[in-house]
TILO-742781 format. One record per residue (C-alpha): residue in one letter; y, x, z. Coordinates in steps of 0.25 Angstrom, whole numbers, plus 5000, padded with zeros to 4 digits. Layout:
R res    v    u    w
R   A    Y    X    Z
...
//
This chain:
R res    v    u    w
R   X 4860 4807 5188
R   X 4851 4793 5186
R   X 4844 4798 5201
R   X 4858 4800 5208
R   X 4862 4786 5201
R   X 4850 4781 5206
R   X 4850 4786 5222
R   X 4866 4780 5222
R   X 4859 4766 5219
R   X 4855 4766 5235
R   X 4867 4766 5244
R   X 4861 4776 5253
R   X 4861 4786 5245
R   X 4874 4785 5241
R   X 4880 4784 5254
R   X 4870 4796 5259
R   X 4874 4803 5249
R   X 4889 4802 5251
R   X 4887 4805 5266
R   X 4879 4820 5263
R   X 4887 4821 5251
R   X 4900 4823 5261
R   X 4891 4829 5273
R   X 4888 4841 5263
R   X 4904 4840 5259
R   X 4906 4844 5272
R   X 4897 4855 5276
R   X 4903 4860 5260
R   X 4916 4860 5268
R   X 4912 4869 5279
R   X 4913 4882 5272
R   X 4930 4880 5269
R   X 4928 4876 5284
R   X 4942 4884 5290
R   X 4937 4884 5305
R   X 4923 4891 5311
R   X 4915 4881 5313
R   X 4910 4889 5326
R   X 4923 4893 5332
R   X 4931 4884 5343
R   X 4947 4880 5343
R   X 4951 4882 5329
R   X 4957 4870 5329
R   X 4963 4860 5339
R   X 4955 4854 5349
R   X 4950 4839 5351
R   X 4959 4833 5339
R   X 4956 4819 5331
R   X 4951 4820 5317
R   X 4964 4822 5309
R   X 4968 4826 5296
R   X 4968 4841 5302
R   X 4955 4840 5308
R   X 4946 4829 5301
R   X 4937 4826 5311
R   X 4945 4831 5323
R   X 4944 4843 5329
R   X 4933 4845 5341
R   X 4936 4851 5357
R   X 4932 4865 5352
R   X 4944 4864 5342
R   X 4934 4865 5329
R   X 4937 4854 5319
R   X 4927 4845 5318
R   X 4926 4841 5302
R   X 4925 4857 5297
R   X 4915 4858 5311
R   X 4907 4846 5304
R   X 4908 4854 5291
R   X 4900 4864 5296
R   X 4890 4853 5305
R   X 4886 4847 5291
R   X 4883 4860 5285
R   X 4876 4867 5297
R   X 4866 4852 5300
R   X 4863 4851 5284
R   X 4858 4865 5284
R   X 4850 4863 5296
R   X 4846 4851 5290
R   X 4843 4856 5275
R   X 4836 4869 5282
R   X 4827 4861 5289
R   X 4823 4848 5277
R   X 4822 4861 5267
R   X 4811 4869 5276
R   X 4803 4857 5281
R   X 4801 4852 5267
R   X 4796 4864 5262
R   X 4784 4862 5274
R   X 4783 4849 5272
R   X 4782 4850 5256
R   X 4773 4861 5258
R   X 4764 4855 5269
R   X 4766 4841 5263
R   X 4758 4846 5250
R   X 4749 4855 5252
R   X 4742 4845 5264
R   X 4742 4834 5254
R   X 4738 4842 5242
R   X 4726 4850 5247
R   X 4721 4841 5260
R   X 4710 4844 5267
R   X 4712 4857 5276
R   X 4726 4860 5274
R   X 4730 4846 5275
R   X 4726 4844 5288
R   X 4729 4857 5292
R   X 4742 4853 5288
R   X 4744 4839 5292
R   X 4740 4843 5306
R   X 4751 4854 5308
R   X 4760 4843 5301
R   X 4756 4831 5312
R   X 4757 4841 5323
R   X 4770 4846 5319
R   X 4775 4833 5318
R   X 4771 4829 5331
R   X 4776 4842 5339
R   X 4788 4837 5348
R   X 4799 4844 5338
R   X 4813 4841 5345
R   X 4806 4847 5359
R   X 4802 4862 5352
R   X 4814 4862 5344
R   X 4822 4860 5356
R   X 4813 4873 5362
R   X 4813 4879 5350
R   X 4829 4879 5349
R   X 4828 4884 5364
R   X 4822 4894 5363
R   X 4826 4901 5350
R   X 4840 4894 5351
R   X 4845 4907 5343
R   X 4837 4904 5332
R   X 4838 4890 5329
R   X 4855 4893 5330
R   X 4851 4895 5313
R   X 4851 4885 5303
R   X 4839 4890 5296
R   X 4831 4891 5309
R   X 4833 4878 5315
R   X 4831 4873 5301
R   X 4817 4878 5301
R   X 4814 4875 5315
R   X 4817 4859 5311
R   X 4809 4862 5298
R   X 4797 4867 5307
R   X 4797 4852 5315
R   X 4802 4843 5302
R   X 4791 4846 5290
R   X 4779 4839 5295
R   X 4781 4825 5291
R   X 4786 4827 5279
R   X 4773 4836 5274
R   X 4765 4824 5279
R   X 4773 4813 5270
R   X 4771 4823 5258
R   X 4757 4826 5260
R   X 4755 4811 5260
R   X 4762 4809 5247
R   X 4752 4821 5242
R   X 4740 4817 5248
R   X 4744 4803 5238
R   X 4748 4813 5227
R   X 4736 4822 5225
R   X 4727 4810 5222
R   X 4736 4805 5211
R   X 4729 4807 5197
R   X 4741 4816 5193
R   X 4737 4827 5203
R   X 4722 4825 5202
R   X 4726 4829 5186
R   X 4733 4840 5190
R   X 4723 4846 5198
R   X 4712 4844 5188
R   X 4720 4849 5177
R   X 4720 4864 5186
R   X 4736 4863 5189
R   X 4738 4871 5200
R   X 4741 4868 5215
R   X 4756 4871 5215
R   X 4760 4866 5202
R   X 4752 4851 5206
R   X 4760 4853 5220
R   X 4774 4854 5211
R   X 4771 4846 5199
R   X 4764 4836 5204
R   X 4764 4834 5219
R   X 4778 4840 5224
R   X 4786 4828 5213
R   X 4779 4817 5222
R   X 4784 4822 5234
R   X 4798 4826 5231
R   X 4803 4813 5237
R   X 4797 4814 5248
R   X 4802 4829 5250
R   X 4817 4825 5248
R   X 4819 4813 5258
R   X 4812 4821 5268
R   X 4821 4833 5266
R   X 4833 4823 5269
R   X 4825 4817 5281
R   X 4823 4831 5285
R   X 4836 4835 5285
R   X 4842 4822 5293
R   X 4830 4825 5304
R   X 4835 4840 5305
R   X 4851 4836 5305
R   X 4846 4826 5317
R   X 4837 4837 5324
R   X 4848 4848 5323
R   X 4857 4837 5331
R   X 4845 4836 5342
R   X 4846 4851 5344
R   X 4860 4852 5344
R   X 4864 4843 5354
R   X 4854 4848 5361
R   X 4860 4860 5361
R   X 4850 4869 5353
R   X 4848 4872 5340
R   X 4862 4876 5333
R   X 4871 4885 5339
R   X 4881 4875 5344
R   X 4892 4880 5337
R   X 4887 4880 5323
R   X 4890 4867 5320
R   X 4879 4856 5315
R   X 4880 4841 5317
R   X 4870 4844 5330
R   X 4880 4854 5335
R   X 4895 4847 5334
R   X 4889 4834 5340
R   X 4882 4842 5351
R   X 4896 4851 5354
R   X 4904 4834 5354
R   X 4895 4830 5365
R   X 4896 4843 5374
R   X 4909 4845 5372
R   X 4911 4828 5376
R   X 4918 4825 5364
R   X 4917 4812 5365
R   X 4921 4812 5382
R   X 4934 4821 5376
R   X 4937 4810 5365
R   X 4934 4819 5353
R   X 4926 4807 5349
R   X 4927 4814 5332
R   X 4920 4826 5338
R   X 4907 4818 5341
R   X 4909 4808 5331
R   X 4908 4818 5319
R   X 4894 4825 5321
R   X 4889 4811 5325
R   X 4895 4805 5313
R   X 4891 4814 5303
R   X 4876 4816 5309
R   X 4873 4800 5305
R   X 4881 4801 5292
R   X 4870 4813 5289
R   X 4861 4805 5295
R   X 4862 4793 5287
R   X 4864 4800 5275
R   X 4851 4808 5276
R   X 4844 4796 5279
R   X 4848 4788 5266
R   X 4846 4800 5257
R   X 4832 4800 5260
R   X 4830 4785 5261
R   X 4836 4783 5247
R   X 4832 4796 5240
R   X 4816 4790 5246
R   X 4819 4776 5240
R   X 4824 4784 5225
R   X 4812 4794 5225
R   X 4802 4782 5230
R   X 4792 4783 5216
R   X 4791 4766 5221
R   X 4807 4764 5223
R   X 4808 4771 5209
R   X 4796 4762 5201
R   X 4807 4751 5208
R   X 4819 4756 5201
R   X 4813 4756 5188
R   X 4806 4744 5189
R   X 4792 4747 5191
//
């Protein structure tokens, strides 16, 4: 509790955490959904959010609030997918380079650089081309943006461990006989846990925006699965805002910076909290 109490000290996190508190609220609502989120003319076409139809309803006669519901839950996924998959590289690479050095870190860090480097939003474009079948699935274009987002995050852990393993701690460890995994996760992996859940959150706000690149440019997700990517792609080809459906357009864009913004201050405040020099601060060290 004190750690909550804490975190809604900063105005950040509390407003962040109201935001994804209600984004998760509605992708809960989409399983009591009563209309298909892929099928067309269920419901009247082009009308104004009302009390009927909260948001409106869009030129395909598919209401836009359960249509949303559905969005938030589908872009999370993708989202969660792809932070879950890229930490576990990054974790992995991030420690061993830093832990054992010489050969396997340069190994390491040099497949890192050059995958860092490679022009990621050109192959994942050719990539979502040619196996378009394939990246229509969750998983899979989770793990195809996990491929492209571990890289940098491995290189900031291994420079906390590269600091870590000359502490006197871990050189007390090893010459006491402890054994390599168990210094990696009594010792080592504590330190680096901070780093491991900002970057998770950064992660995830980095694949929301990507899965937004690829859908309006008409790859990735089947078009009529719907993701944020995908009901703001469908607004501007179908000319929403040319046809005066101005709610149509507006709720993708809307919720996509609210999720944005909220992503953002999570990591900011949570990186502040779990700073070791923020916390010597707060209790007057």
């Amino acid at each position: 509790m004190g750690l909550f109490y804490d975190l809604f000290k900063d105005y950040r996190f509390t407003i962040s955490f109201i935001i994804f508190l209600l984004l998760i609220i509605l992708a809960i609502l989409s399983f009591w959904s009563p209309y298909n989120p892929q099928r067309t003319y269920q419901v009247p076409s082009g009308l104004p959010p009302s009390k009927e139809h909260l948001l409106g309803t869009n030129w395909l006669g598919q209401d836009i609030f359960w249509q949303l519901t559905f969005a938030v839950k589908n872009s999370l996924t993708i989202a969660i997918v792809t932070a879950f998959f890229s930490r576990i590289i990054a974790v992995i690479v991030g420690i061993f380079a830093g832990y054992k050095g010489g050969k396997a870190d340069r190994i390491l860090t040099t497949i890192g650089d050059t995958t860092m480097v490679l022009p990621f939003l050109i192959i994942l474009i050719i990539i979502s081309m040619i196996l378009k079948d394939w990246t229509n699935n969750f998983l899979n274009l989770g793990l195809l943006l996990a491929f492209f987002s571990w890289a940098w995050d491995a290189r900031v852990i291994r420079s906390q461990v590269l600091s870590l393993r000359e502490k006197d701690f871990i050189k007390v460890a090893v010459l006491s006989g402890m054994p390599t995994i168990r210094i990696v996760r009594k010792q080592l992996l504590p330190h680096v846990l901070p780093i491991i859940f900002t970057t998770f959150i950064n992660n995830m706000s980095w694949a929301i925006g990507m899965e937004i690149t690829l859908a309006y440019l008409g790859l990735g997700i089947d078009p009529t699965i719907p993701t944020i990517g995908t009901m703001l792609q469908t607004a501007i080809y179908r000319q929403a805002l040319f046809m005066g459906l101005w709610w149509w357009l507006a709720t993708p864009i809307v919720t996509a910076i609210l999720l944005f913004i909220a992503l953002y201050w999570l990591s900011v405040s949570l990186s502040e909290y779990l700073d070791p020099r923020a916390r010597f601060q707060r209790v007057g060290a």
